[in-house]
C-alpha positions, 0 to 999 in steps of 0.5 A: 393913453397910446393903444398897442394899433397906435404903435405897432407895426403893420407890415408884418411878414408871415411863413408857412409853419411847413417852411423849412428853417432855411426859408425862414432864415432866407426871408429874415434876411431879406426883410432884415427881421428877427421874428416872423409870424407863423400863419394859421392853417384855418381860421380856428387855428392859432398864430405861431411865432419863430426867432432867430433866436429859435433858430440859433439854438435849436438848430444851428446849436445842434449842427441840424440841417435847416434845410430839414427842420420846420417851422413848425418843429421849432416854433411857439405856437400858441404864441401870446397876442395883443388886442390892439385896443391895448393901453401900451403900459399894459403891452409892456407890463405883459411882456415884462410877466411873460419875458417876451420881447414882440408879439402879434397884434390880433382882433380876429384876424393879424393886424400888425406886430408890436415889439419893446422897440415900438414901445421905446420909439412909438411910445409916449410914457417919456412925456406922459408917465401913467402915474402923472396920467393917473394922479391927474384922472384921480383928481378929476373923479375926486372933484366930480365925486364931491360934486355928485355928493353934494348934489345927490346927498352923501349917503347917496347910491349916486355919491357911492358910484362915484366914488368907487371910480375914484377907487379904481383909480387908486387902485392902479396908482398904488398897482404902478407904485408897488406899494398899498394905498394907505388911506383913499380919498373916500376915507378922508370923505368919510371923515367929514360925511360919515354917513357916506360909509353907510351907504356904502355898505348898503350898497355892496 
């Protein structure tokens, strides 16, 4: 699966939070970008993030003068971020809960910046949708946890393990569906090797 530092963009243009509207409108234009990254005044500071959008209609809407008002006075800030090392499924699920459209990519320090259109161009849940991704990684955990437990026993802390990934993975199919799993694959296990449950419940 794609990471948010496989699609996201590195050049990132970046403003002082003491620019002033006018600036920003200035570099946007230049650059033609509707969004720039709010640097950080030290290195325990936070990035900020300013639109067009903050422009537009906290600025323009009002009449202000742009040459008077600052970055800062219109900005977000703290901004939400993207670890790069991020499944591009989870970017997308983030700014759905959050309803945003671009963020920053940040390890300790601005690596890039990563929007829907990224998600949209870069990314490759056209060819390879999660579900099919998953279903395929469950039937794999599934097919080594039978072998594990054939190998080590059923009521093995070993076949446990094993299957408890196959679970995880269940989890986030059924997570992806929106709906609850009705039987796993451990339960139908259960159903030839009951002694799997017991180990199990010994286990927790």
């Amino acid at each position: 699966m794609l990471k948010a530092s496989d699609i996201m963009t590195k050049e990132v243009v970046t403003i002082r939070g003491s620019a002033t509207a006018a600036e920003a409108v200035k570099l946007m234009r230049e650059k033609g970008l509707h969004t720039l990254i709010v640097e950080r005044r030290h290195d325990q500071d936070a990035y900020g993030i300013v639109t067009d959008s903050d422009i537009v209609y906290k600025v323009a809407a009002f009449g202000l003068d742009p040459k008077k008002v600052r970055v800062y006075e219109i900005m977000t800030k703290p901004c939400v971020v993207v670890n790069p090392d991020l499944g591009v499924e989870y970017v997308a699920r983030l700014f759905a809960n959050t309803n945003i459209r671009i963020a920053p990519v940040i390890k300790d320090k601005l690596l890039g910046i990563i929007s829907i259109t990224d998600i949209l161009s870069k990314g490759d849940f056209v060819e390879r949708p999660k579900q099919t991704f998953l279903e395929q990684e469950i039937q794999k955990a599934v097919e080594s946890a039978r072998a594990i437990c054939a190998e080590k026993g059923p009521n093995s802390r070993e076949c446990a393990a094993a299957w408890d990934i196959v679970e995880e993975l269940e989890a986030e199919a059924a997570h992806q569906r929106a709906r609850k799993l009705d039987q796993t694959a451990f339960d139908k296990y259960c159903q030839e090797f009951p002694d799997a449950l017991e180990a199990r419940m010994y286990d927790v």
